[in-house]
N, CA and C atoms as a LAMMPS dump frame, in Angstrom:
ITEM: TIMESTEP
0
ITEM: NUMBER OF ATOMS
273
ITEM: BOX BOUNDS ff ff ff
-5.0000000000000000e+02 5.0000000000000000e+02
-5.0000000000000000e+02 5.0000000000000000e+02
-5.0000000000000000e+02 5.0000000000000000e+02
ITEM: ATOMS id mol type element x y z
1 1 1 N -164.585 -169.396 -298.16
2 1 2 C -166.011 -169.206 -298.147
3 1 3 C -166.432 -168.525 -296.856
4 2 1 N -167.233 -167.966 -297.292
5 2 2 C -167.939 -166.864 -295.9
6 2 3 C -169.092 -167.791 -295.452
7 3 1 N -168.781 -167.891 -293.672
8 3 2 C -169.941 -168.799 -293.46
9 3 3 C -171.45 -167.617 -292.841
10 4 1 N -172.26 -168.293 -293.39
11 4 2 C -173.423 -167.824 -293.232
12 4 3 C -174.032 -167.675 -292.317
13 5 1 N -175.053 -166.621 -291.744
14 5 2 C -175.164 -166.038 -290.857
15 5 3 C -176.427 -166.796 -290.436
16 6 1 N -176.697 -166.182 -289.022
17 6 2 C -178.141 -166.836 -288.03
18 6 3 C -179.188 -166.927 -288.549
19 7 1 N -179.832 -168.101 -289.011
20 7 2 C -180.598 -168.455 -289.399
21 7 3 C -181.784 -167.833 -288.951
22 8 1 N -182.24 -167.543 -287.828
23 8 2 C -183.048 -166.819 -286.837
24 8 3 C -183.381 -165.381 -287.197
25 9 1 N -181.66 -165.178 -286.74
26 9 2 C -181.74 -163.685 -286.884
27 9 3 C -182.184 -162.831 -288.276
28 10 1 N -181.885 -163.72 -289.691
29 10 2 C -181.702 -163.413 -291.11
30 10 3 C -182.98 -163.876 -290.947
31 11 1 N -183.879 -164.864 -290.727
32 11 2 C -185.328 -164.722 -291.254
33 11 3 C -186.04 -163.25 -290.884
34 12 1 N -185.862 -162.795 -289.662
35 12 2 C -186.315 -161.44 -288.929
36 12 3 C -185.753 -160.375 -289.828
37 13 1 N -184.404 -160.086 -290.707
38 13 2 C -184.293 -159.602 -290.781
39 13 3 C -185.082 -159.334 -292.423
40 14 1 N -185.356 -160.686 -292.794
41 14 2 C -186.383 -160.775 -294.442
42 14 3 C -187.682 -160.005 -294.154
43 15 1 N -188.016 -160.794 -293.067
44 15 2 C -189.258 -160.492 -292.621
45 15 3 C -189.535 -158.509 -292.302
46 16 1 N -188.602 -158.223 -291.494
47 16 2 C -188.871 -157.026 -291.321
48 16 3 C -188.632 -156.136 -292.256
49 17 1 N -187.693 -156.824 -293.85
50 17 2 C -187.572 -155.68 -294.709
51 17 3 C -189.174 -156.002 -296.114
52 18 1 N -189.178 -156.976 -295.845
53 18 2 C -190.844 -157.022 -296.111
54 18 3 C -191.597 -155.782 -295.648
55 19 1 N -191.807 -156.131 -294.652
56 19 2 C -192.606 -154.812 -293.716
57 19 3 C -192.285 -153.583 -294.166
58 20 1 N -191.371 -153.163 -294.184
59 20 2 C -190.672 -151.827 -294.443
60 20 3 C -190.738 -151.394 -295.769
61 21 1 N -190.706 -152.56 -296.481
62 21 2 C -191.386 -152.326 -297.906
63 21 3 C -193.016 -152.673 -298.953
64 22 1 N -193.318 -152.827 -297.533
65 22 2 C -195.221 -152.709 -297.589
66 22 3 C -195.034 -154.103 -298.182
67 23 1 N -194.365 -155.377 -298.051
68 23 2 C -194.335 -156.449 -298.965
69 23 3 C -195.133 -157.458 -298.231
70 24 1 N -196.718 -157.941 -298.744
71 24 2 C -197.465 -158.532 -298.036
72 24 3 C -197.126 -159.906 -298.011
73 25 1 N -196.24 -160.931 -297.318
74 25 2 C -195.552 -162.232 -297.674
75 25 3 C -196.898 -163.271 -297.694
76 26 1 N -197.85 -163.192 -296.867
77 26 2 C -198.826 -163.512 -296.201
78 26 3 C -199.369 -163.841 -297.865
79 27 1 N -199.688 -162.904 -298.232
80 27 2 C -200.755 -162.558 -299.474
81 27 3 C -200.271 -163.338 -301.076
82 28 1 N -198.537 -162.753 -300.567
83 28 2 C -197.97 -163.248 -301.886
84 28 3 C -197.92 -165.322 -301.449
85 29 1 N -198.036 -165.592 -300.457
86 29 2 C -197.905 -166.937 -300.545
87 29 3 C -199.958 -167.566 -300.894
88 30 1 N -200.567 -166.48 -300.266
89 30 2 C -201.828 -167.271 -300.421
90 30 3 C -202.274 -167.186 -302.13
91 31 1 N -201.276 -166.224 -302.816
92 31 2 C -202.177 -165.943 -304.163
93 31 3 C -200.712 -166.868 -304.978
94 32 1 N -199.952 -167.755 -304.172
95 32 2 C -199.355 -168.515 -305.418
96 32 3 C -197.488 -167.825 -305.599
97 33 1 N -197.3 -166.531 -305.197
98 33 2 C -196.716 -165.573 -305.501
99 33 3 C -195.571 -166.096 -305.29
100 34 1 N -194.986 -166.705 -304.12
101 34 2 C -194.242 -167.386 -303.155
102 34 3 C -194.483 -168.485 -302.068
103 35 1 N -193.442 -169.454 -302.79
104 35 2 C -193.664 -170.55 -302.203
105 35 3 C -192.876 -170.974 -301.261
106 36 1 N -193.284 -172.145 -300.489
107 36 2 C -191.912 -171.951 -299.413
108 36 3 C -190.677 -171.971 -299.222
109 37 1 N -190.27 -172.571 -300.718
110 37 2 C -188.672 -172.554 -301.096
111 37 3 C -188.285 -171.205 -301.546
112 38 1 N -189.19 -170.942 -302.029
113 38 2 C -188.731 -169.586 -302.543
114 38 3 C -188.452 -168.736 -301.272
115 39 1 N -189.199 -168.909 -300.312
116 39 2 C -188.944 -167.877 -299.126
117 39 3 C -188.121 -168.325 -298.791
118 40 1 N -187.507 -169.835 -298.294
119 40 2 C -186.494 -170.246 -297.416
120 40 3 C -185.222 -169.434 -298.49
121 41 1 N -185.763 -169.883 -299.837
122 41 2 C -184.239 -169.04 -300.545
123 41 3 C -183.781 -167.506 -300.35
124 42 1 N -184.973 -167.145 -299.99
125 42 2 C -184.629 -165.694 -299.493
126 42 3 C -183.741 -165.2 -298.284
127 43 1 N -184.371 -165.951 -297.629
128 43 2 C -183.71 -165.831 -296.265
129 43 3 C -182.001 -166.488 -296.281
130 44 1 N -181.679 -167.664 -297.269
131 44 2 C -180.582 -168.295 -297.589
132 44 3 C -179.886 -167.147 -298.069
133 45 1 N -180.386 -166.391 -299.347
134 45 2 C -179.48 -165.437 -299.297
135 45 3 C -179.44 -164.385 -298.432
136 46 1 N -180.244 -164.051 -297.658
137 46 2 C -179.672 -162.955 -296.383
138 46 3 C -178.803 -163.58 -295.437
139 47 1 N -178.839 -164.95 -295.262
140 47 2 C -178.059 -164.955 -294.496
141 47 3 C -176.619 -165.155 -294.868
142 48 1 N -176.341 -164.651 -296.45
143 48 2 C -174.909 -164.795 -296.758
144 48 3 C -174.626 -163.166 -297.348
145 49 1 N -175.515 -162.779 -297.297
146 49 2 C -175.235 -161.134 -297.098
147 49 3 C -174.275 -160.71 -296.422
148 50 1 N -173.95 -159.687 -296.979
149 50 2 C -172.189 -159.122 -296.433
150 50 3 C -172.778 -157.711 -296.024
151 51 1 N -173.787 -157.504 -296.11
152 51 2 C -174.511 -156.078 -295.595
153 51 3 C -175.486 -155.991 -294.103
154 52 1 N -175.544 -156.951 -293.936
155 52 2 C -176.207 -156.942 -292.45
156 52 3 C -176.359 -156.012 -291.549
157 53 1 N -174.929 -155.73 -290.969
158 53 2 C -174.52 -154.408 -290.095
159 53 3 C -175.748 -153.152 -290.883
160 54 1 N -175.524 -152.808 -292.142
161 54 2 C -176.025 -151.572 -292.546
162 54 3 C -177.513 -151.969 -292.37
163 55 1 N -178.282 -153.22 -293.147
164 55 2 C -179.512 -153.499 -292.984
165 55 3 C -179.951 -153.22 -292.103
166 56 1 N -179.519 -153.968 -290.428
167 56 2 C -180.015 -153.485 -289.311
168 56 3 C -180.245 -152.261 -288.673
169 57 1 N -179.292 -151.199 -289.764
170 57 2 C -179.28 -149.637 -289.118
171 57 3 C -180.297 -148.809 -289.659
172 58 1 N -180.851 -149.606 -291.217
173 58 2 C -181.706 -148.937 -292.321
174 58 3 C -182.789 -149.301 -291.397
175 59 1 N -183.101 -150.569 -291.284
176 59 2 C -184.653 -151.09 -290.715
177 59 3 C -185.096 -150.35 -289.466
178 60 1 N -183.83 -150.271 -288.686
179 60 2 C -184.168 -149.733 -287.636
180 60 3 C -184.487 -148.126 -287.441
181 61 1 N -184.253 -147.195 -288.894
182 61 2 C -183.96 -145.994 -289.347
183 61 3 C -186.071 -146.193 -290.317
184 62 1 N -185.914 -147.062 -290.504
185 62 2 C -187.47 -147.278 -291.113
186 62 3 C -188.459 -148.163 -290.412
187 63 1 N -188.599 -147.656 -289.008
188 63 2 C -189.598 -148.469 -288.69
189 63 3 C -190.892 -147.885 -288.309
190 64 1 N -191.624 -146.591 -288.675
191 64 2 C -192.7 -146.332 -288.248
192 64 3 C -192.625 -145.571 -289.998
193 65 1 N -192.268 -146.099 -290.933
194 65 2 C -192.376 -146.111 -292.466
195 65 3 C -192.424 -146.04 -293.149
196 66 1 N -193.719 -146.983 -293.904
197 66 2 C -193.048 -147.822 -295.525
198 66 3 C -192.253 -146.728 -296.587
199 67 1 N -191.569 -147.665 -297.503
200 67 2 C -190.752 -147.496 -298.069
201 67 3 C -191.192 -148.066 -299.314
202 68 1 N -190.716 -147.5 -301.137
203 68 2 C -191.517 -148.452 -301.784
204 68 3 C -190.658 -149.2 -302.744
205 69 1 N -189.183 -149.314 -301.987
206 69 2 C -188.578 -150.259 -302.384
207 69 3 C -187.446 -150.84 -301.451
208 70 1 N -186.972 -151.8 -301.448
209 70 2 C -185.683 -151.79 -300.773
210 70 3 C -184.431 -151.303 -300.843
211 71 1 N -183.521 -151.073 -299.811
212 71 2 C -182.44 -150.667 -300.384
213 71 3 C -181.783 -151.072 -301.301
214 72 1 N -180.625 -150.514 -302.139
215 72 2 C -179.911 -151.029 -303.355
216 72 3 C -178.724 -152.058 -302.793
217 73 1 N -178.973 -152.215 -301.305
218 73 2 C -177.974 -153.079 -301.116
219 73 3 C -178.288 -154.505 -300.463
220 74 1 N -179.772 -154.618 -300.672
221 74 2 C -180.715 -155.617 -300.14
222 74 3 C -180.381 -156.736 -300.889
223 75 1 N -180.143 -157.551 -300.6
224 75 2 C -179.546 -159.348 -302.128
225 75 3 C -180.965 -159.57 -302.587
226 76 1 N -182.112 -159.326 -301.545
227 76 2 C -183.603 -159.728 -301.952
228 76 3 C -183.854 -158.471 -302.206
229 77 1 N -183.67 -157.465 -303.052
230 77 2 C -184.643 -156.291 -303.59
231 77 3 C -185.265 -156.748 -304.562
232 78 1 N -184.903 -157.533 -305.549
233 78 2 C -185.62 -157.162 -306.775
234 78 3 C -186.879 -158.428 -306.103
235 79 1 N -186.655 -158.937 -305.509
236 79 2 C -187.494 -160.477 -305.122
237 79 3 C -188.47 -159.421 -304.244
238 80 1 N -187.905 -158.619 -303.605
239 80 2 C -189.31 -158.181 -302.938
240 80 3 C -190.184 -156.823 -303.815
241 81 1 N -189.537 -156.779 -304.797
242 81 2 C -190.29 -155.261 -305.706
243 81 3 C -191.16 -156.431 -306.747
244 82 1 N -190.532 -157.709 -307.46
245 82 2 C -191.057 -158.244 -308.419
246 82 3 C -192.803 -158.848 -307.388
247 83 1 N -192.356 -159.361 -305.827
248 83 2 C -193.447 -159.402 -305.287
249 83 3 C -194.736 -158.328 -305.131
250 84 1 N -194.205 -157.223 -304.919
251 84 2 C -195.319 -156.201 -305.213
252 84 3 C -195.621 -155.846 -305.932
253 85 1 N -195.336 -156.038 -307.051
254 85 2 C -195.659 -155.706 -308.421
255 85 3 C -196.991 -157 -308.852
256 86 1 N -196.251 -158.27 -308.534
257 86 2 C -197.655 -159.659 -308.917
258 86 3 C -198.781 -158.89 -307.972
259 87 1 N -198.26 -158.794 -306.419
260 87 2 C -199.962 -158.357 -305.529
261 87 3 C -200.774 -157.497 -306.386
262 88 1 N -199.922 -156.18 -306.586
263 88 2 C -200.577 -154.846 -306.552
264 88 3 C -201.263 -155.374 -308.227
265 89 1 N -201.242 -156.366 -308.915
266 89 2 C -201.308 -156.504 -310.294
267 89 3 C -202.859 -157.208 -309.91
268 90 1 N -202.925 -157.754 -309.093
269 90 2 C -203.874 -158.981 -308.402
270 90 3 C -205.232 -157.667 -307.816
271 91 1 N -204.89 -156.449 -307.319
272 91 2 C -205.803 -155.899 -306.753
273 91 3 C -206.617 -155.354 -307.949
């Protein structure tokens, strides 16, 4: 088993591919969207991500921006596209 990565570091790294993909976490938790397990599960699976190294090179390759999906090698893509899809459904 592959042990799982910094808890710390893998929330920052959810968090910032949020950002990068215009994904309002803020919004999706106040309208119901995501709850806090659901986020902690997110971050659970980044931090067993085997792509990290590349993530950190993409985010850092996308930071003045958005993007309107995540990469195809993100474990949370479809979790953060199915999130913008409920917001943008909500506006």
């Amino acid at each position: 088993m592959k042990p799982l990565g910094d808890s710390k570091a893998h929330f920052w790294l959810a968090q910032r591919m949020a950002q990068a993909t215009d994904t309002d976490l803020v919004a999706a938790m106040e309208q119901a969207e995501l709850s806090q397990e659901d986020w902690a599960e997110m971050v659970l699976e980044c931090r067993g991500c085997d792509w990290t190294g590349g993530c950190k090179r993409w985010l850092d390759r996308h930071t003045d921006s958005l993007v309107d999906e995540a990469p195809e090698h993100c474990v949370n893509r479809a979790r953060f596209q199915k999130l913008k899809k409920a917001l943008e459904a909500l506006e």
